[in-house]
C-alpha beads as a LAMMPS data file, in Angstrom:
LAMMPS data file: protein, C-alpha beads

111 atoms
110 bonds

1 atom types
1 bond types

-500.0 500.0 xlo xhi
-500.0 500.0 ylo yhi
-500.0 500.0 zlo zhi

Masses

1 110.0

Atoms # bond

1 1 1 12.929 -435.995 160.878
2 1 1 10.923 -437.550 158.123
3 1 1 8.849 -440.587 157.583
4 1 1 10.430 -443.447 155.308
5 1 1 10.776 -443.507 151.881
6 1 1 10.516 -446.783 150.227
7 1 1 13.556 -447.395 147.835
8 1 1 14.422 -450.537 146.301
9 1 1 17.830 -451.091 145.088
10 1 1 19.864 -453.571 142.974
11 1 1 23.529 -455.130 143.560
12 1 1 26.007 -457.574 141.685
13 1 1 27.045 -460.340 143.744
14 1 1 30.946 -460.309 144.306
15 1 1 31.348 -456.636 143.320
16 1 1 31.283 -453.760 145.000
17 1 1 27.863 -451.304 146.344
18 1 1 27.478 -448.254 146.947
19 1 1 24.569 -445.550 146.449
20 1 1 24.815 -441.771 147.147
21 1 1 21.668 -440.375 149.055
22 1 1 21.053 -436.440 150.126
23 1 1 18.910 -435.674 152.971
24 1 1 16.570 -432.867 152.456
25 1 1 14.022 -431.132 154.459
26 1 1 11.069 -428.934 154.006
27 1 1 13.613 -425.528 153.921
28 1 1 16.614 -427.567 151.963
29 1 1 19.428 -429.975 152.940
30 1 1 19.967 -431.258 156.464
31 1 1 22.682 -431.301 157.946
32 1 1 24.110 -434.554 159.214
33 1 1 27.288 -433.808 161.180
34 1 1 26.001 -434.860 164.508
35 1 1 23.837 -437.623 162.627
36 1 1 24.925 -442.045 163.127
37 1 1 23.455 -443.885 160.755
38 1 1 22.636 -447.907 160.959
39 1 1 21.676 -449.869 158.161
40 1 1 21.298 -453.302 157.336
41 1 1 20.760 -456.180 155.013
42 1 1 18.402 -459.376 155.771
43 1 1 16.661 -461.945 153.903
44 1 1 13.922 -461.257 156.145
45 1 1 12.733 -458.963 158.518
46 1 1 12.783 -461.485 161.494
47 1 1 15.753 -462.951 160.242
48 1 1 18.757 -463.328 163.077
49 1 1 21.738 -462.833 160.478
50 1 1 22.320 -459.791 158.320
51 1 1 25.007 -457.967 156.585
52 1 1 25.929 -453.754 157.956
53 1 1 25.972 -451.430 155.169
54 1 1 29.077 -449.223 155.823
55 1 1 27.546 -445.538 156.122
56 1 1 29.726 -442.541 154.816
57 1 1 29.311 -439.195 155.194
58 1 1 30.164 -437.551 151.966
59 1 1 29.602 -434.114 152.328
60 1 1 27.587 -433.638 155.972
61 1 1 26.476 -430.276 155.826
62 1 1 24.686 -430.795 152.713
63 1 1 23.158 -434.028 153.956
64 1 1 25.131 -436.562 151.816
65 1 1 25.626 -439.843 152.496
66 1 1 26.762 -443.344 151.072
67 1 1 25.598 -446.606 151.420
68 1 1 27.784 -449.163 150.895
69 1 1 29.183 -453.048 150.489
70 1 1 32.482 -453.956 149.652
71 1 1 32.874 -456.885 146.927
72 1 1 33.658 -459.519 149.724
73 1 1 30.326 -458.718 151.101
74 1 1 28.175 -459.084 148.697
75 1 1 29.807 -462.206 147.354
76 1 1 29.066 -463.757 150.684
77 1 1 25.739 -463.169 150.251
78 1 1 23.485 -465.532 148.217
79 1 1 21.548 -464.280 145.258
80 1 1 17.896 -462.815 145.645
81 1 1 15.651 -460.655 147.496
82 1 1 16.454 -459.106 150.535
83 1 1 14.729 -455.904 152.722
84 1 1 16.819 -453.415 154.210
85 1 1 16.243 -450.684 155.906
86 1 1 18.673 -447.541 157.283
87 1 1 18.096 -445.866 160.823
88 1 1 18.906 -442.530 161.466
89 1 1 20.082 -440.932 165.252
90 1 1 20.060 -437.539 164.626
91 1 1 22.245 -436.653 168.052
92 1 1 19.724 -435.897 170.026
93 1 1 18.267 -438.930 170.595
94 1 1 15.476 -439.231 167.832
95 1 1 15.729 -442.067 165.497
96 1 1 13.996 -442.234 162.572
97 1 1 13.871 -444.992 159.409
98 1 1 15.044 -443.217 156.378
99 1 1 14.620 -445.855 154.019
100 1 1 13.564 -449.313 153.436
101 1 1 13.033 -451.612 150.557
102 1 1 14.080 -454.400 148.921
103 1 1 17.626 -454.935 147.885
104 1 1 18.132 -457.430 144.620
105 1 1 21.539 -459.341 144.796
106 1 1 22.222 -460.683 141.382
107 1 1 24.432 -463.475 140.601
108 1 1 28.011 -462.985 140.100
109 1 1 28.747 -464.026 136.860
110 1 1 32.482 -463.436 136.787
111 1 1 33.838 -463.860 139.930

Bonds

1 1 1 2
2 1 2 3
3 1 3 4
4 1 4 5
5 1 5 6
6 1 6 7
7 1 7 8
8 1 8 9
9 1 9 10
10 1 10 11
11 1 11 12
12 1 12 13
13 1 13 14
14 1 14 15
15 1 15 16
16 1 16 17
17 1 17 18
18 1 18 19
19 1 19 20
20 1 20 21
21 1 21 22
22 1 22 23
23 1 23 24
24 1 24 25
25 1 25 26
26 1 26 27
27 1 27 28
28 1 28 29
29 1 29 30
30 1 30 31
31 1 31 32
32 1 32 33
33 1 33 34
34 1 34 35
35 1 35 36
36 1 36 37
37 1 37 38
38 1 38 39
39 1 39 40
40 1 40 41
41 1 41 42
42 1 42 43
43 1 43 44
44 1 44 45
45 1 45 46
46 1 46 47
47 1 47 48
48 1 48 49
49 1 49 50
50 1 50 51
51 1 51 52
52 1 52 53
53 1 53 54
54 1 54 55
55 1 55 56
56 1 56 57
57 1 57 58
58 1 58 59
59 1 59 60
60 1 60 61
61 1 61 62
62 1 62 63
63 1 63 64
64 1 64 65
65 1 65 66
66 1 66 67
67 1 67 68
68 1 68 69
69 1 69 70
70 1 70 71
71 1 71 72
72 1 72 73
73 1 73 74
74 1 74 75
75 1 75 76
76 1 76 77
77 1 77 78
78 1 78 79
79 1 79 80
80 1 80 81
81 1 81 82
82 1 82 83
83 1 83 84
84 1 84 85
85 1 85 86
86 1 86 87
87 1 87 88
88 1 88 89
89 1 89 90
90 1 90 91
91 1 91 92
92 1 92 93
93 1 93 94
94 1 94 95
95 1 95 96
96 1 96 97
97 1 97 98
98 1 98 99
99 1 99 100
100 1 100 101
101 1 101 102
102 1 102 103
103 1 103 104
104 1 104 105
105 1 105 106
106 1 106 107
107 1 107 108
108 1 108 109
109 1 109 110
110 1 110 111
């Protein structure tokens, strides 16, 4: 696998999240059928709470994937600056951060 990629992302508190990634390799895309994915939200990096981004597999054998949050989610979630990062388990035991950053909630302005 690869080392991370730093990535920071923005959100709308109280609406819904989601961001399409492909995973690549020196020789093309990687294939992530046998791949499990966990990702997560916290204010901090010590921090005991955080949110689970739900993890799709779009279209595996090409490497995509989706990151997301559902509205509920993010509207439980105060405005600001998080980090997050997303580990990947590529089935044979090797896990490996993808990605990490900071995630920006925004306020919800009409929910």
């Amino acid at each position: 696998m690869s080392h991370s990629a730093n990535f920071n992302m923005n959100a709308n508190q109280g609406a819904d999240f989601n961001r399409k990634f492909k995973l690549k390799d020196g020789t093309g895309n990687t294939d992530i059928t046998n791949y499990t994915f966990t990702g997560k939200v916290k204010s901090h990096h010590t921090s005991s709470t955080s949110t689970a981004f739900t993890v799709t597999k779009t279209n595996a054998s090409h490497g995509e994937f989706t990151l997301s949050l559902t509205d509920s989610e993010t509207a439980a979630l105060s405005a600001g600056t998080y980090q997050y990062d997303l580990i990947a388990d590529d089935g044979s035991g090797e896990k490996d951060t993808l990605i990490r950053g900071y995630f920006e909630l925004e306020p919800g302005i009409s929910q």
